[in-house]
N, CA, C and O atoms as a Tripos MOL2 file, in Angstrom:
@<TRIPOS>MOLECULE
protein
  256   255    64     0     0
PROTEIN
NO_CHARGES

@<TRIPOS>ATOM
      1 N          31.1080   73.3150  125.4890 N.3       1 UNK1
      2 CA         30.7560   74.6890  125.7880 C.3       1 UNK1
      3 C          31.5620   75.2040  126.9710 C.2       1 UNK1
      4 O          31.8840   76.3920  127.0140 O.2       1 UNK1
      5 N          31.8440   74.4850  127.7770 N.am      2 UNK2
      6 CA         32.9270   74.5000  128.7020 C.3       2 UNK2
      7 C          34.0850   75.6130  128.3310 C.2       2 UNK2
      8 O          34.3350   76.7320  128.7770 O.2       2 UNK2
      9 N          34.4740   75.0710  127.6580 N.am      3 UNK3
     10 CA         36.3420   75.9720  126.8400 C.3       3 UNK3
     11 C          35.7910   75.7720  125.0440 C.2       3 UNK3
     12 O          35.7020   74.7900  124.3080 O.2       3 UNK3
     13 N          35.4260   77.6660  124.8140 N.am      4 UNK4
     14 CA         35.0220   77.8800  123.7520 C.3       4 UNK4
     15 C          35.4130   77.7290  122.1420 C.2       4 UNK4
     16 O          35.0260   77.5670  120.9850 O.2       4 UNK4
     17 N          37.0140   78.0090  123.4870 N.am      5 UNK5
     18 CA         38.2860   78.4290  122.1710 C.3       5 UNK5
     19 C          38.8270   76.8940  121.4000 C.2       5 UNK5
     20 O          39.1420   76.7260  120.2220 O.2       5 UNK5
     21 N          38.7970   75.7610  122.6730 N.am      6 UNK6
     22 CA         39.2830   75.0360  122.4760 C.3       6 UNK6
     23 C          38.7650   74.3140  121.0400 C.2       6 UNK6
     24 O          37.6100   74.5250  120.6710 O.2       6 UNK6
     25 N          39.7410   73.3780  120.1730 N.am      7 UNK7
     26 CA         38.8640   72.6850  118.4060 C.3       7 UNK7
     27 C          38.9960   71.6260  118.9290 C.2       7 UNK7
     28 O          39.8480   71.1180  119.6590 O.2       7 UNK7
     29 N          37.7440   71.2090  118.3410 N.am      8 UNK8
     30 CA         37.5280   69.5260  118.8620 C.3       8 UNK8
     31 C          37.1320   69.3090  117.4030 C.2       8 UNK8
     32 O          36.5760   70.0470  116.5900 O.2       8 UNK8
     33 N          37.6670   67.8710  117.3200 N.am      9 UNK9
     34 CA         38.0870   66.7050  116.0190 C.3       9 UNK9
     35 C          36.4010   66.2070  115.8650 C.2       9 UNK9
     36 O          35.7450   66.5150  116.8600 O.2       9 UNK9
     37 N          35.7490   65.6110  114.9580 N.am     10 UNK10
     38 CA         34.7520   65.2350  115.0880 C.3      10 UNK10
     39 C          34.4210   64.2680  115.5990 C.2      10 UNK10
     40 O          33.3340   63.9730  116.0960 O.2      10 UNK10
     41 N          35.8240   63.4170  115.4630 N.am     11 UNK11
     42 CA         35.5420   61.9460  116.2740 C.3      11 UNK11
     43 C          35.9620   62.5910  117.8780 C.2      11 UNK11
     44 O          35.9450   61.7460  118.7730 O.2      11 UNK11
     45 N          36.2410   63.6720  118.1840 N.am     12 UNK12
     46 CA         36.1370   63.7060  119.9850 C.3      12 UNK12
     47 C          34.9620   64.3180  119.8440 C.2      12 UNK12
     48 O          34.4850   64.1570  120.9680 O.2      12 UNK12
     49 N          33.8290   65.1680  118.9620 N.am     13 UNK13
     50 CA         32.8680   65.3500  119.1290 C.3      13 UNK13
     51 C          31.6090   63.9630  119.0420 C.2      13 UNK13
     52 O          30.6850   63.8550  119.8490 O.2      13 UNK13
     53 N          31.7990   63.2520  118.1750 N.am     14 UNK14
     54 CA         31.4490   61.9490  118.4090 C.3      14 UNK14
     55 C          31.0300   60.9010  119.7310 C.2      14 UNK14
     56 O          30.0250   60.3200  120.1420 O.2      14 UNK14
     57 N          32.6400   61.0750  120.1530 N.am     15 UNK15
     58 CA         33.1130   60.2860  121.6420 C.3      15 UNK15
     59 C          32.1790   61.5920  122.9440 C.2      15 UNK15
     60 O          31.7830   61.1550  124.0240 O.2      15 UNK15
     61 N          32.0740   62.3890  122.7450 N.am     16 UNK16
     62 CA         31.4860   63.2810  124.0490 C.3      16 UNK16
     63 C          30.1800   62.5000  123.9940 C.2      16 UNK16
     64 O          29.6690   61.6370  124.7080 O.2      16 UNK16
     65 N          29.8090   63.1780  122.7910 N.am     17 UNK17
     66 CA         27.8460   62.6890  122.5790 C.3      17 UNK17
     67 C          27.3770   61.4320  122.8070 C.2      17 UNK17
     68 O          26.2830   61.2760  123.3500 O.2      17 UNK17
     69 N          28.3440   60.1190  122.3220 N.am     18 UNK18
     70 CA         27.8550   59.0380  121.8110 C.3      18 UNK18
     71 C          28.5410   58.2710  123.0170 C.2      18 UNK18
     72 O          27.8340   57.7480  123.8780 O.2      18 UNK18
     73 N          29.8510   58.2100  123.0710 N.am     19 UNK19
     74 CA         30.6470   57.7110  124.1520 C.3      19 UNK19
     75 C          31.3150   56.4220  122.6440 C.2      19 UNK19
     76 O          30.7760   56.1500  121.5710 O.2      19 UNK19
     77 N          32.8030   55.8630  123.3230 N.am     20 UNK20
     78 CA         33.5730   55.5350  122.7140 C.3      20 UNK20
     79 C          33.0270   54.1050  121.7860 C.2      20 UNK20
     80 O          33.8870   53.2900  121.4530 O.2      20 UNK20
     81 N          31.7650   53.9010  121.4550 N.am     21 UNK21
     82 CA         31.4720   52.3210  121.4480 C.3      21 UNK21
     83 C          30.9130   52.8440  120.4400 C.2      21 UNK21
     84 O          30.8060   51.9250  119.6280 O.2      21 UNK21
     85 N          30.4320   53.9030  119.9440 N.am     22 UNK22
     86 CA         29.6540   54.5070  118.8820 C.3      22 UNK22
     87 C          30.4470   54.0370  117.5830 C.2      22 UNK22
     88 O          31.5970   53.6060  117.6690 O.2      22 UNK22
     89 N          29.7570   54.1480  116.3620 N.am     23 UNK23
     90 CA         30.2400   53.9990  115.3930 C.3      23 UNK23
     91 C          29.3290   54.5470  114.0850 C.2      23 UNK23
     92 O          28.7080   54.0050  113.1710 O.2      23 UNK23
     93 N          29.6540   56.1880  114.5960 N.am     24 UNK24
     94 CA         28.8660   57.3770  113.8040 C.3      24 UNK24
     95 C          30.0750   57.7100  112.7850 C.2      24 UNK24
     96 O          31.2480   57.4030  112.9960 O.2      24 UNK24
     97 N          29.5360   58.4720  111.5060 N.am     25 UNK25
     98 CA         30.4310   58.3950  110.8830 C.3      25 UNK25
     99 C          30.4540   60.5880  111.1110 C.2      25 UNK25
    100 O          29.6840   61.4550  111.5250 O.2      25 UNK25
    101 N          31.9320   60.5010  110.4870 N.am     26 UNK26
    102 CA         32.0880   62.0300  110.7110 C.3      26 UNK26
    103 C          31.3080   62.8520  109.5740 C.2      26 UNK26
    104 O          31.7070   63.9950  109.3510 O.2      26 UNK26
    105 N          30.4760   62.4660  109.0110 N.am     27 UNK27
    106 CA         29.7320   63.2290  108.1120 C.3      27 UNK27
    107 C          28.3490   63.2630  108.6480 C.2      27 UNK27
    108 O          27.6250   64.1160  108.1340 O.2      27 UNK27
    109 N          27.8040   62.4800  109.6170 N.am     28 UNK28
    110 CA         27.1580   62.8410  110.6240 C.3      28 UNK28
    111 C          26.7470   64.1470  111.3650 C.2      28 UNK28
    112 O          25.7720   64.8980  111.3900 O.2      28 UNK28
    113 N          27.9160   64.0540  111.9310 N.am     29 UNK29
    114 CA         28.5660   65.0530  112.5340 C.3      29 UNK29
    115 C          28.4120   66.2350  111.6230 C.2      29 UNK29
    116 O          27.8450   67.2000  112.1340 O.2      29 UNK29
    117 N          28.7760   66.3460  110.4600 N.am     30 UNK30
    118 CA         28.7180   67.1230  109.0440 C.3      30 UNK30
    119 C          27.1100   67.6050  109.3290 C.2      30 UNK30
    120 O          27.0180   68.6970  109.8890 O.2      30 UNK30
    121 N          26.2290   67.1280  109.1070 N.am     31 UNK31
    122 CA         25.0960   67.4010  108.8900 C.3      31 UNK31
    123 C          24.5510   67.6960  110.3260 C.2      31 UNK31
    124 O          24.3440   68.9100  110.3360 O.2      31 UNK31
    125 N          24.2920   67.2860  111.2750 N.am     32 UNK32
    126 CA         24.2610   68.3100  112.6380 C.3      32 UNK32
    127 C          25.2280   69.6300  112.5400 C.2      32 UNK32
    128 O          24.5090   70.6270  112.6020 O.2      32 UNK32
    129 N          25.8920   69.7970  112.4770 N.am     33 UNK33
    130 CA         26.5560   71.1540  112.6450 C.3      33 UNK33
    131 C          25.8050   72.4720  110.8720 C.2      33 UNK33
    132 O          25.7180   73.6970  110.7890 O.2      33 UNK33
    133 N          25.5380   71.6090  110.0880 N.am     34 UNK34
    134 CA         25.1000   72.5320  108.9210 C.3      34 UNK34
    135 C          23.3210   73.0840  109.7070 C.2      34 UNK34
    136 O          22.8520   74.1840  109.9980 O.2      34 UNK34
    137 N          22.8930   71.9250  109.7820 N.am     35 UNK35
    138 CA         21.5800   71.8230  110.4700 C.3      35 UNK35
    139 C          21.8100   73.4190  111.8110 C.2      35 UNK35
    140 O          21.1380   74.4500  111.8330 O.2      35 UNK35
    141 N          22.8380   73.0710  112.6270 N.am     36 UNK36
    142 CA         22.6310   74.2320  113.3520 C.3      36 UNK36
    143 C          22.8500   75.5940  113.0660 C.2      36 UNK36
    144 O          22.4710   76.5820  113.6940 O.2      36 UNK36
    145 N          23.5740   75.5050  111.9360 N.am     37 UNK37
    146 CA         24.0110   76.6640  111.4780 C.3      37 UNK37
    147 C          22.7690   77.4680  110.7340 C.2      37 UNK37
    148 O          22.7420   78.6970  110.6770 O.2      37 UNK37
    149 N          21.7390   76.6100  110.1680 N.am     38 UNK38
    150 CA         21.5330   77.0690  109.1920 C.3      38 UNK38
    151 C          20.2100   77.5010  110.5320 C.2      38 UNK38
    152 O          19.3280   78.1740  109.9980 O.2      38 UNK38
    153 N          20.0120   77.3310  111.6030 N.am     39 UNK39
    154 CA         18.9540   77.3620  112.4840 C.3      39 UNK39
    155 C          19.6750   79.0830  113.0700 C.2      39 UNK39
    156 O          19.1980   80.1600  112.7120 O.2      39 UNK39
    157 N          20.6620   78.9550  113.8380 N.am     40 UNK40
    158 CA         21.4910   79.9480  114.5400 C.3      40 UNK40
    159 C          21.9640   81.0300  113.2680 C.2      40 UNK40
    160 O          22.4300   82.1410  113.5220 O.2      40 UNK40
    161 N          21.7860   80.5690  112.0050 N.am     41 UNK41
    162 CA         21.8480   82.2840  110.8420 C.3      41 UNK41
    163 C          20.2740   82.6590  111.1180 C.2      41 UNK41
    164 O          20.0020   83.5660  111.9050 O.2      41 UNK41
    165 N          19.3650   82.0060  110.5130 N.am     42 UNK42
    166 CA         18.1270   82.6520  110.7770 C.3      42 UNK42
    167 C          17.7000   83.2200  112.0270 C.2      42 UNK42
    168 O          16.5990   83.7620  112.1120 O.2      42 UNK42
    169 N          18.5920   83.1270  113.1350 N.am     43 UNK43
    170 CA         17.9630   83.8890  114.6560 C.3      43 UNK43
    171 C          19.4450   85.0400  114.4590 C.2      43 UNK43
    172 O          19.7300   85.8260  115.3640 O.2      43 UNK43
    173 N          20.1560   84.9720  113.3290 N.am     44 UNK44
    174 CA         21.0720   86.2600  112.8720 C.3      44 UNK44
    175 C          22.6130   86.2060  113.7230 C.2      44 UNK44
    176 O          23.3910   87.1550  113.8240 O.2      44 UNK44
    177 N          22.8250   84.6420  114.3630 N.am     45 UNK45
    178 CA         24.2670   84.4760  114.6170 C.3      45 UNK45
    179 C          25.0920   83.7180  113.4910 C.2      45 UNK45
    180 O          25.1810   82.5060  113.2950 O.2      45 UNK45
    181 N          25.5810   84.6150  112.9130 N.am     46 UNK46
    182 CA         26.2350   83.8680  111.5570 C.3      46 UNK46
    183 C          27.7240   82.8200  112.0370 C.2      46 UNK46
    184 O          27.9170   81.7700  111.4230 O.2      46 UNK46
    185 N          28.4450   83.1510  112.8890 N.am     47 UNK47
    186 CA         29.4670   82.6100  113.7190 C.3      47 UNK47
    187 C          29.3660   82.0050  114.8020 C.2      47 UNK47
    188 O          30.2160   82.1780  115.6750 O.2      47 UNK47
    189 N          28.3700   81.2140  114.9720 N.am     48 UNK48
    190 CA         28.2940   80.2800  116.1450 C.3      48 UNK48
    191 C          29.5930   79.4710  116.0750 C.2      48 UNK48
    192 O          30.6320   79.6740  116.7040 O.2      48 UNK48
    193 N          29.2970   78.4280  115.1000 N.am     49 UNK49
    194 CA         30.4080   77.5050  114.7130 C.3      49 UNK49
    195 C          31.5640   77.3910  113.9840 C.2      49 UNK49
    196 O          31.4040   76.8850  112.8730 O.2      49 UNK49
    197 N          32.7860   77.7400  114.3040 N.am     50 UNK50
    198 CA         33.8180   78.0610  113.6800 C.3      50 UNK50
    199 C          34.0600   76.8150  113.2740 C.2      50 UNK50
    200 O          33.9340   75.8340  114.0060 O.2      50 UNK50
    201 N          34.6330   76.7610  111.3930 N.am     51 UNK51
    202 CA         35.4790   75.6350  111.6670 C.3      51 UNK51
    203 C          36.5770   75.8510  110.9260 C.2      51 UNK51
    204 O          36.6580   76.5170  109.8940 O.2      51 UNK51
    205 N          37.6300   75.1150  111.6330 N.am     52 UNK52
    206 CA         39.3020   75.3010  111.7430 C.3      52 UNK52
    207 C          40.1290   74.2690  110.3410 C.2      52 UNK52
    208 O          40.8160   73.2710  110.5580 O.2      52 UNK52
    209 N          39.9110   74.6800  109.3520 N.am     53 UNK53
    210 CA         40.2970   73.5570  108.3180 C.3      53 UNK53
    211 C          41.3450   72.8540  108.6880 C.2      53 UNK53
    212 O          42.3600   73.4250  109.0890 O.2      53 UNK53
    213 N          41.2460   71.3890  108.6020 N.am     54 UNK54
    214 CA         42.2360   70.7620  108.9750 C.3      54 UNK54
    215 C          42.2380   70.0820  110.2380 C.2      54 UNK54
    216 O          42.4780   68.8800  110.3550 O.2      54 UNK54
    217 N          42.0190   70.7170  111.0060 N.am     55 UNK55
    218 CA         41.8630   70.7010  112.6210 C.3      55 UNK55
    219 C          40.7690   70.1840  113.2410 C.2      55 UNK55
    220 O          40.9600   69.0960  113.7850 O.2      55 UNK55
    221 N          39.2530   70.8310  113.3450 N.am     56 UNK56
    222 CA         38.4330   70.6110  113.4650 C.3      56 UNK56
    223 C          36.5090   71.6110  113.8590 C.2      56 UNK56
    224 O          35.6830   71.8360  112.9740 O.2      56 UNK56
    225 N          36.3750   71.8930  114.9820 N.am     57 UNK57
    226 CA         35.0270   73.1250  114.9710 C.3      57 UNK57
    227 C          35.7430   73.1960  116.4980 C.2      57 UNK57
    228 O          36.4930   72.5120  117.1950 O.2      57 UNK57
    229 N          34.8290   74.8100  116.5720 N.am     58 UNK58
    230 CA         34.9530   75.2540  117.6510 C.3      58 UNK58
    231 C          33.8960   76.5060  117.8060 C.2      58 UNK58
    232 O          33.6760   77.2640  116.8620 O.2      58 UNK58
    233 N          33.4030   76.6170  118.8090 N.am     59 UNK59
    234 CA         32.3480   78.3190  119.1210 C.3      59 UNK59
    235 C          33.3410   79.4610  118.6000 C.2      59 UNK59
    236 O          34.4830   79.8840  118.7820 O.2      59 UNK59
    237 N          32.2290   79.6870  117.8630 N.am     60 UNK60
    238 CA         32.5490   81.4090  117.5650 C.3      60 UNK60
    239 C          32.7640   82.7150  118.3990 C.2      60 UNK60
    240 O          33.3720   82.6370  119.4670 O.2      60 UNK60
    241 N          32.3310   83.8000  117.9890 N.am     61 UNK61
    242 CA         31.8550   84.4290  118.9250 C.3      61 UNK61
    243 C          30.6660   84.5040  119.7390 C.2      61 UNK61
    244 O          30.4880   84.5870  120.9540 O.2      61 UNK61
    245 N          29.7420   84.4400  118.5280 N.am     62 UNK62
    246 CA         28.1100   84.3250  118.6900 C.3      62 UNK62
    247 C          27.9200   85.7240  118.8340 C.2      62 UNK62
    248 O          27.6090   86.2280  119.9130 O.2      62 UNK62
    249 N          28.0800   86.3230  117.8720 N.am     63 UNK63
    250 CA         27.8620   87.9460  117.7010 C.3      63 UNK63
    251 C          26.8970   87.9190  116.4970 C.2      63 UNK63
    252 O          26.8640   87.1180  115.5630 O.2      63 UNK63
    253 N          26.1020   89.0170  116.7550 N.am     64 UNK64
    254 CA         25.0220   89.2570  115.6110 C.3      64 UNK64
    255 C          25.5580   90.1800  114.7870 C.2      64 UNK64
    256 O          24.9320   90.5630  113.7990 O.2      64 UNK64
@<TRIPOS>BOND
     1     1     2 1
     2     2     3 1
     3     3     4 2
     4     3     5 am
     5     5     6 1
     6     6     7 1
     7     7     8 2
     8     7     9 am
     9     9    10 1
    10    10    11 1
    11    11    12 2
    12    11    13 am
    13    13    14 1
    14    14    15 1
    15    15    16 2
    16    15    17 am
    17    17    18 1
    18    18    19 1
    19    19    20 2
    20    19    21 am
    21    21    22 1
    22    22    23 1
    23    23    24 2
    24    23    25 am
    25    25    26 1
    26    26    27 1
    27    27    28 2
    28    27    29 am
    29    29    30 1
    30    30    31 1
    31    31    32 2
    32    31    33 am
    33    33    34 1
    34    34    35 1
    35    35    36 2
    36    35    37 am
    37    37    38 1
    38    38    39 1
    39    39    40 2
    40    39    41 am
    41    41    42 1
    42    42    43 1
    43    43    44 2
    44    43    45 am
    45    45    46 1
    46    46    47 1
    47    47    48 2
    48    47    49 am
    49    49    50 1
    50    50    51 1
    51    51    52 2
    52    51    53 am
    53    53    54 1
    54    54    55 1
    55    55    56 2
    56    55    57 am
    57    57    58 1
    58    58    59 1
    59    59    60 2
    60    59    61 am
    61    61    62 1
    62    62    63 1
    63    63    64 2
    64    63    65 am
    65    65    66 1
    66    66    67 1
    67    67    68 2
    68    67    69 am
    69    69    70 1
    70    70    71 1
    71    71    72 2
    72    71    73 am
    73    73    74 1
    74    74    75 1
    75    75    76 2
    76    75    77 am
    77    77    78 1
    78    78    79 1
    79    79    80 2
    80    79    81 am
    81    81    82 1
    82    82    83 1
    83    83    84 2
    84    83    85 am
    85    85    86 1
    86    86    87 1
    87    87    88 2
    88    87    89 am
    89    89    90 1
    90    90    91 1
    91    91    92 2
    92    91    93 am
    93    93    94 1
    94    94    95 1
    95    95    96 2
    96    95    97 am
    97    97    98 1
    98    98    99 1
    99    99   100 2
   100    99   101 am
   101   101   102 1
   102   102   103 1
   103   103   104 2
   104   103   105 am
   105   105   106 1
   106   106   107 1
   107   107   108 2
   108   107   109 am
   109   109   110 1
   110   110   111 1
   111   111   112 2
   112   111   113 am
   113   113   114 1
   114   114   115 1
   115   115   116 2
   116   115   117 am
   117   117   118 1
   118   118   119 1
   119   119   120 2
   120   119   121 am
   121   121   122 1
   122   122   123 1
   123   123   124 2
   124   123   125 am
   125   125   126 1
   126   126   127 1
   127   127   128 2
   128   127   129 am
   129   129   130 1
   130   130   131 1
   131   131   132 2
   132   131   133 am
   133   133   134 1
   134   134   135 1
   135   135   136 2
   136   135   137 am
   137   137   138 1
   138   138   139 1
   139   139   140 2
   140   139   141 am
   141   141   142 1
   142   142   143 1
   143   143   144 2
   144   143   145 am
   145   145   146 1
   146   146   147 1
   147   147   148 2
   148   147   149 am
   149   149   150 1
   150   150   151 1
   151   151   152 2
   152   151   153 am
   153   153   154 1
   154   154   155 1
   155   155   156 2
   156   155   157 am
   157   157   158 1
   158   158   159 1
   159   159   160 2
   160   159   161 am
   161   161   162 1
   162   162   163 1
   163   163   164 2
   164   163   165 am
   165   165   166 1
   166   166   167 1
   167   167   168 2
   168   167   169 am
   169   169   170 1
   170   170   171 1
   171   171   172 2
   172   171   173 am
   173   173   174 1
   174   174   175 1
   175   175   176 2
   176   175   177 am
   177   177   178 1
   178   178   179 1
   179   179   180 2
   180   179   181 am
   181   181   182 1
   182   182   183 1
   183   183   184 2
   184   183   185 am
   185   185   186 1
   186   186   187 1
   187   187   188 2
   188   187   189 am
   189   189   190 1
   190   190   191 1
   191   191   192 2
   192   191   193 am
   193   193   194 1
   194   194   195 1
   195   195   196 2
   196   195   197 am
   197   197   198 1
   198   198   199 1
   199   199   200 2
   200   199   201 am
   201   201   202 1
   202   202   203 1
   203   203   204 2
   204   203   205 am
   205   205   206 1
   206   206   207 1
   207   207   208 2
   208   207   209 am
   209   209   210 1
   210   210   211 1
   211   211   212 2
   212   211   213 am
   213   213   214 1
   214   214   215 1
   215   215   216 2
   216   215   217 am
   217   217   218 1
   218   218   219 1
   219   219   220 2
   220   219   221 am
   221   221   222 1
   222   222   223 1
   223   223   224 2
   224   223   225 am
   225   225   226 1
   226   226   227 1
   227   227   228 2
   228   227   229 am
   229   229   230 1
   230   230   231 1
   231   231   232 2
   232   231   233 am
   233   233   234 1
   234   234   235 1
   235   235   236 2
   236   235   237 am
   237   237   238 1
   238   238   239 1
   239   239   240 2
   240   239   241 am
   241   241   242 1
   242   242   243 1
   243   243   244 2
   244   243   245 am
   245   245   246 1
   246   246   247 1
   247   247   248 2
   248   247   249 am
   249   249   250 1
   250   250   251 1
   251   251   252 2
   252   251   253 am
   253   253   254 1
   254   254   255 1
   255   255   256 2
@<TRIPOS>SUBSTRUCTURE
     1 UNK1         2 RESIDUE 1 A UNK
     2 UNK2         6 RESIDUE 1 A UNK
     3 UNK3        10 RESIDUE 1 A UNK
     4 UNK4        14 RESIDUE 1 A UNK
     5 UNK5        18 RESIDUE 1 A UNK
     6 UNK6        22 RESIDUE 1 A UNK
     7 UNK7        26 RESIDUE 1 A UNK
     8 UNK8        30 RESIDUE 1 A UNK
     9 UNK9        34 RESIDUE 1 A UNK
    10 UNK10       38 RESIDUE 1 A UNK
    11 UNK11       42 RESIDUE 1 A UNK
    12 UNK12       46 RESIDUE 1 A UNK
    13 UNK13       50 RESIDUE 1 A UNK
    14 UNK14       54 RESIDUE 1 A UNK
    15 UNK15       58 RESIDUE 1 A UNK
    16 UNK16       62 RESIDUE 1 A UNK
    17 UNK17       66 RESIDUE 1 A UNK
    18 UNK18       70 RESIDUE 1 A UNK
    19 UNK19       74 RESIDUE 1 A UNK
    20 UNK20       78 RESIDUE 1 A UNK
    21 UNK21       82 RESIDUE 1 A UNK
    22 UNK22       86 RESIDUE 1 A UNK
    23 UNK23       90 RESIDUE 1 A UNK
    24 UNK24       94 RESIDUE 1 A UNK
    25 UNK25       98 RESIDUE 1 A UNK
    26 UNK26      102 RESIDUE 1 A UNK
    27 UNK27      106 RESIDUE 1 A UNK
    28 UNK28      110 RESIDUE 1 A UNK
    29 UNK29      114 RESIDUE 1 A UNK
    30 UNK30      118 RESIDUE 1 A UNK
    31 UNK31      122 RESIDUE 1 A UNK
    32 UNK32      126 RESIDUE 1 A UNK
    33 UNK33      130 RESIDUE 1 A UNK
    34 UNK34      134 RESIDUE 1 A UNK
    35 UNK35      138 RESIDUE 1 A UNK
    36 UNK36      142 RESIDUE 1 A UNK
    37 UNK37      146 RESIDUE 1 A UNK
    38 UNK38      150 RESIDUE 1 A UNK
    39 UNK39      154 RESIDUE 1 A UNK
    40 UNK40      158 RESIDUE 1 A UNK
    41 UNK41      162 RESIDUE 1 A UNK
    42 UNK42      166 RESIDUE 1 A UNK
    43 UNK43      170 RESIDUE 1 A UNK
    44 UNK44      174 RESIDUE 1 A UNK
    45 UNK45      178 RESIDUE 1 A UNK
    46 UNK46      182 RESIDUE 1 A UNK
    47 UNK47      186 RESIDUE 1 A UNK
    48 UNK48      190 RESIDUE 1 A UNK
    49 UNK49      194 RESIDUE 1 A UNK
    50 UNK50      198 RESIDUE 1 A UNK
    51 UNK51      202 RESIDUE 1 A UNK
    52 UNK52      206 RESIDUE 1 A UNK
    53 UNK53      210 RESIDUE 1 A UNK
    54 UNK54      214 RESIDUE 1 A UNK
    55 UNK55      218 RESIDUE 1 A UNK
    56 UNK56      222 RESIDUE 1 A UNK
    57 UNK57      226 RESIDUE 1 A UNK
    58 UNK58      230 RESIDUE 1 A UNK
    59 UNK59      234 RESIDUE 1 A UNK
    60 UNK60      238 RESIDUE 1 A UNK
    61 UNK61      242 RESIDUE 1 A UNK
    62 UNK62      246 RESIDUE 1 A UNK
    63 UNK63      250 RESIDUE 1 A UNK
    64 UNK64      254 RESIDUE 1 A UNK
């Protein structure tokens, strides 16, 4: 949340949360981010979570 713009990979989203010893898989990750989305549309921010095909997620705007 720091640097909004910046895309983070799931395995550096992984490594923040878990720290490097973890051994979460990136579909994990998959299902927390649907989970928030589907929490942050019903309070009517459809763009919280951008994600960057290829690349990885990043904050939206967070505009209603």
């Amino acid at each position: 949340m720091a640097a909004p713009e910046r895309v983070r990979t799931r395995d550096q989203i992984i490594t923040s949360i878990y720290g490097t010893n973890s051994v979460m898989s990136g579909r994990t990750v998959d299902s927390h981010i649907r989970n928030l989305r589907h929490k942050t549309q019903a309070l009517g921010y459809s763009d919280i979570i951008r994600t960057i095909h290829g690349v990885g997620l990043r904050l939206g705007s967070c505009t209603t």
